[in-house]
N, C-alpha and C positions, 0 to 999 in steps of 0.2 A: 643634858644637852637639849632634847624635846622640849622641855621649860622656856628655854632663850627662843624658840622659834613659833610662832604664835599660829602662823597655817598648820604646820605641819601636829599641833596640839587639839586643832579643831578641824584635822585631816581624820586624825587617828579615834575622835570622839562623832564622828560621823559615820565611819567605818566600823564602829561598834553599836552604833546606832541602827546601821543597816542588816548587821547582825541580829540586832532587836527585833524588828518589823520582820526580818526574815523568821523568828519564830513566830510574832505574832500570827505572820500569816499561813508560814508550811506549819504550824504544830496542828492542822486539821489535816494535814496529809497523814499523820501517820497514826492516826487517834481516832480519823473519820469512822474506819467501817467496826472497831473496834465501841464506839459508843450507839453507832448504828444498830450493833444485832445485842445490845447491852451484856456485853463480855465484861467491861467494867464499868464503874461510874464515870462522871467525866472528869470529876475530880481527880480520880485515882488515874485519868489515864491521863491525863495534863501534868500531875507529876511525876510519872514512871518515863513520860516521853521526854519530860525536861531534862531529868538524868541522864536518858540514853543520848539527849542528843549533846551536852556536854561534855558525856565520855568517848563521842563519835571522832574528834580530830585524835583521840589519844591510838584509836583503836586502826586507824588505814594513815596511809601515807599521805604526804604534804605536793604531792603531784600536782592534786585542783588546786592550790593556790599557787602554784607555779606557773599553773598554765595561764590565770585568772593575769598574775604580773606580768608574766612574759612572752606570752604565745596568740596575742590578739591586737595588741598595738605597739608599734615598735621603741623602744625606750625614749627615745629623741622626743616624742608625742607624751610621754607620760612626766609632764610637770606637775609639782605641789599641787596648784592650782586647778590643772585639766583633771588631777583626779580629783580632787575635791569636789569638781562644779560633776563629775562623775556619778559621787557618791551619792550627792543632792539631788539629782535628776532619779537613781535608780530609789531610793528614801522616798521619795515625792510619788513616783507612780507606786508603790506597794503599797504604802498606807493608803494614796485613797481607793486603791483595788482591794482593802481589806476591810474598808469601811462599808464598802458597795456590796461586799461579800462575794465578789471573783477571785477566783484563786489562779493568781496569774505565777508566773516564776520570776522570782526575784534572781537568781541566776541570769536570767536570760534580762532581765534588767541592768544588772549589773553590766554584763555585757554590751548591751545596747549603750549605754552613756559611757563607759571607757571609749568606743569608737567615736561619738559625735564628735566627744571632747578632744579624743586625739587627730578627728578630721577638721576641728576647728583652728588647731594649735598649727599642725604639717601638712594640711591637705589630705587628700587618698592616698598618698606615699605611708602614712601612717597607719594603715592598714598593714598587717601582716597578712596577706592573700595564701590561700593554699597552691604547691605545684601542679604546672600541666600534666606532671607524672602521677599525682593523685587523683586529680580529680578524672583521668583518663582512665585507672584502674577503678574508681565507683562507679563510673559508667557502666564500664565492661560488666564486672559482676554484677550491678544492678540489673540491667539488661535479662544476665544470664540466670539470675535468682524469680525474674519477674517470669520469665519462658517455664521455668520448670515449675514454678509453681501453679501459674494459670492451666498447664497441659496435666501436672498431677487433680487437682483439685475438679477442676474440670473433667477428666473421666471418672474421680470417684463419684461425683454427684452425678455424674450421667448413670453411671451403675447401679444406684439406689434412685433412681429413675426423678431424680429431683430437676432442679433447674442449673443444666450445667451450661449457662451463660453465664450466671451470678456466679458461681464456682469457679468459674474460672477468672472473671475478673477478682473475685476474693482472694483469690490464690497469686494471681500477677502485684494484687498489692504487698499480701505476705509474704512471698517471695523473694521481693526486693527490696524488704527491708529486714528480712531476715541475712541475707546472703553477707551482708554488709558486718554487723555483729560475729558473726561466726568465722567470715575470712582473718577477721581481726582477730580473732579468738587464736586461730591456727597459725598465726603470724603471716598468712600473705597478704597481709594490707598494713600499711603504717598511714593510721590518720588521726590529726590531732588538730590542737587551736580554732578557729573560727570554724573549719569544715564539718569538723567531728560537733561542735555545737550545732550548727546549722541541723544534720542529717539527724542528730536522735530528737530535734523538736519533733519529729517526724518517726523516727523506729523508734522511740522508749515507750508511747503509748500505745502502737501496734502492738511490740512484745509483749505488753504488760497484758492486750487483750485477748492475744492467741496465747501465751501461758497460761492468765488465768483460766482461759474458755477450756482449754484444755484439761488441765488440771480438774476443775471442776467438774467434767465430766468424765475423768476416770475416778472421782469421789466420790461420786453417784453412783456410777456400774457396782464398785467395790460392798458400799454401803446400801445397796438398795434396799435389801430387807430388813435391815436396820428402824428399829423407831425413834422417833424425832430426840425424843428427853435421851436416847442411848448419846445420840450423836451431837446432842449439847455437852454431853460431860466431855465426850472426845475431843472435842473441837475447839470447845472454850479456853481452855488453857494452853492447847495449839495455837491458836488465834492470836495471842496475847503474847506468846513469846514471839513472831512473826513479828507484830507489831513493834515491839521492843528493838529487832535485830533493822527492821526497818528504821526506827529514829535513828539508831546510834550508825547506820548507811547517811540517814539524812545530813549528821552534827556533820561528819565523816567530810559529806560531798559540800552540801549548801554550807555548813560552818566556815568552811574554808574560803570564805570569799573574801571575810573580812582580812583572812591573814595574808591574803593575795597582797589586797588593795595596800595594808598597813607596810607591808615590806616593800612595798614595790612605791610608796611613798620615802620610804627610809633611805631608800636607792635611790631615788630621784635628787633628794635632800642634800645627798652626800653623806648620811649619817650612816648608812651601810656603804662598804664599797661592793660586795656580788648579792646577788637574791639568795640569802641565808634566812631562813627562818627561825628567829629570838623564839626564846622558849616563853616567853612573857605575851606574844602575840598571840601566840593559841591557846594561854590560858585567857586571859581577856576577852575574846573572841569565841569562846567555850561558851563563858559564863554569861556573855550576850545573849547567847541564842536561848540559854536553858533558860535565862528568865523571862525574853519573850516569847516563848513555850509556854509559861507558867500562864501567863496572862490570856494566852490564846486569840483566835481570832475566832468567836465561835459563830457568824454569822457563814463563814466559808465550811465550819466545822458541820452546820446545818443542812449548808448546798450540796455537800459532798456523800454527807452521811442518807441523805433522805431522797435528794433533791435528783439524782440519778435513776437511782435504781431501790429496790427494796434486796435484801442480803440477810441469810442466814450464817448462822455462825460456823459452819464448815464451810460457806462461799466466803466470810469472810477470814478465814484461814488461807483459802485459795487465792483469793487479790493479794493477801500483804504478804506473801509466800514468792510469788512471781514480781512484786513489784520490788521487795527487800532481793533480792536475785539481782535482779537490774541495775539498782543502785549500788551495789556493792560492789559487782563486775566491771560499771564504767568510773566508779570512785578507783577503784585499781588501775584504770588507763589513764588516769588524770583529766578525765572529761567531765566540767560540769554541766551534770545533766540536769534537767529540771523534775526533783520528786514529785510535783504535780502533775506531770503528763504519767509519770508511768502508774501512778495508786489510781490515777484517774481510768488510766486503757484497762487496768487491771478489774478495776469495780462493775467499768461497760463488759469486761470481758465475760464474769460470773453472772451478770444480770442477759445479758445474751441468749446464754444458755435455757431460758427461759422463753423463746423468743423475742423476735423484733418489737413488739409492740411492749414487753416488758422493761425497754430503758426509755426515759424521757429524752428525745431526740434534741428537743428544742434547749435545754440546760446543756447538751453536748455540746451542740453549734458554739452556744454562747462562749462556752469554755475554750474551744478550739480556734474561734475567732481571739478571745485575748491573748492566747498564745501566739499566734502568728504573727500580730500587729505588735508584741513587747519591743523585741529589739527596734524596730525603726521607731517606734512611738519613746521609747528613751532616747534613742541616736538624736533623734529633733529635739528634745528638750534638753538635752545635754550640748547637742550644738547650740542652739537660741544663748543656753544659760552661758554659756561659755562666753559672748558677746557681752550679753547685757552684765554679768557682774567682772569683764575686762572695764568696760566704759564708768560702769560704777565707780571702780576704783581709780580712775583717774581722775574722775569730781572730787572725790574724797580727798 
């Protein structure tokens, strides 16, 4: 039946395409610190990451691509067409952010062009907005996570006679995005779809950096008399399975975007009637990602690996340890979260620990600037495109 319909043929080869570029570009997420502290080659970590991230949709639940179809633009918005000019828009900005060697999130791309396209189709009705009753319960606890943690943080650096102004604003940021993950954790907050995307651009790369930071300095306390060649044998193949359990989090959360898009086309179509996911779709969409994995993006692989911070191989145990944690836990809540921001907070987290002057500030901004600006810089090119190939096609 796909055969007889010629969009929905070069819906679903797009969508596998975006799958592509998506490893091209996240396979330095989860290979970065791992060819950083030379645990393996890059070869060998390009193809142990390509594996892991094809057996990622087998190994967690089909949630992220639930949420990718259903939980961000309302169906009535998601024609053949809007997601196609979607898929185009989030394809277009990854490749050339891959070319450039920023490592932006194709998640949060992806997300960015479903909205344009569906604001271009239905207006802002097409929007799925979160409740007043959620977004009044992230306040609250935000709030209340931002207090205890600027008043905790803040007397312990007064105590060790530091600077407990900076402590305590460190703490009001930790705090309130810590509170937020944990409530959820404990079940007194239900938050998903656009809101739950929004907040972890923002706590996936905090957690990743108070984890890692942490982590890393009870590695150190533990191992201090330790000599260095001890704690490569230890750490090295620590390291490396971390990294492993991180891809197949990655295939897991980012894999799942294409199978979002491809079923939520199949639906649109008429050729599915409820959001069922074909077992055909996440092999497909598997086998996408693991071969643009294979190919790598290695200019990002570069940025990340070097271009941060410098990392030893029990720090680099500590990043992919806390950042694999994160992915794994919001892959369970059906939130796609972006693997770049959390191996990124993770990498600033262990380099930290070193002091300030020990991470490159200015490669941060950059990175955090890309982040911020994805989804509206997709939403716009996904609305534009939406336009200009409607008008196309009626010259045509």
């Amino acid at each position: 039946m796909i055969g007889f319909e010629p969009i929905i043929l070069f819906g679903i080869i797009l969508a596998l395409g975006l799958n592509f570029v998506n490893g091209l570009n996240d396979a330095s997420h989860s290979i970065a610190t791992v060819v950083a502290t030379k645990a393996l080659s890059p070869a060998k970590a390009v193809l142990l990451t390509a594996i892991c991230n094809l057996i990622g949709p087998y190994l967690f639940t089909t949630a992220v691509a639930a949420t990718i179809g259903t939980a961000i633009v309302n169906s009535d918005a998601l024609t053949p067409l809007s997601i196609v000019v979607a898929m185009g828009a989030a394809i277009i900005l990854v490749f050339v952010a891959t070319r450039a060697g920023i490592p932006i999130s194709s998640s949060h791309a992806m997300v960015g062009g479903l909205l344009g396209a569906g604001i271009a189709v239905a207006g802002l009705s097409a929007v799925i907005l979160p409740s007043v009753e959620s977004m009044t319960e992230v306040v609250v606890y935000g709030i209340l996570g931002c207090v205890i943690g600027a008043v905790s943080l803040g007397l312990f650096a007064a105590s060790f006679k530091e600077d407990a102004r900076f402590g305590a604003m460190l703490g009001a940021l930790c705090g309130s995005s810590l509170v937020i993950p944990v409530m959820m954790l404990l079940g007194r907050i239900q938050i998903s779809g656009l809101l739950a995307i929004v907040l972890f651009i923002f706590i996936s790369p905090i957690i990743g950096m108070v984890g890692a930071f942490v982590f890393d300095i009870i590695i150190s306390h533990l191992f201090r008399h330790s000599r260095r060649n001890r704690m490569r044998r230890i750490f090295q193949p620590l390291h490396v399975l971390a990294c492993l359990i991180q891809a197949s989090a990655h295939g897991g959360n980012d894999g799942q975007h294409a199978v979002g898009v491809i079923t939520a086309l199949l639906v649109a179509s008429g050729i599915l009637v409820t959001f069922e996911v074909p077992g055909w779709v996440i092999l497909t969409s598997a086998l996408a990602i693991g071969l643009g994995t294979c190919f790598g993006g290695w200019q990002v692989v570069d940025k990340m690996a070097k271009g941060i911070t410098r990392i030893r191989p029990y720090q680099g145990f500590c990043a992919a340890t806390a950042s694999s944690a994160i992915l794994v836990a919001v892959t369970q809540q059906g939130i796609p979260v972006s693997s770049t921001h959390a191996i990124n907070g993770a990498i600033i987290g262990v380099g930290a620990t070193r002091g300030k002057s020990a991470v490159q500030w200015r490669v941060v901004r950059e990175m955090i600037t890309a982040w911020v600006i994805t989804i509206p810089l997709a939403l716009v090119v996904a609305y534009a495109g939406y336009f200009v190939v409607t008008v196309a096609l009626i010259f045509l």
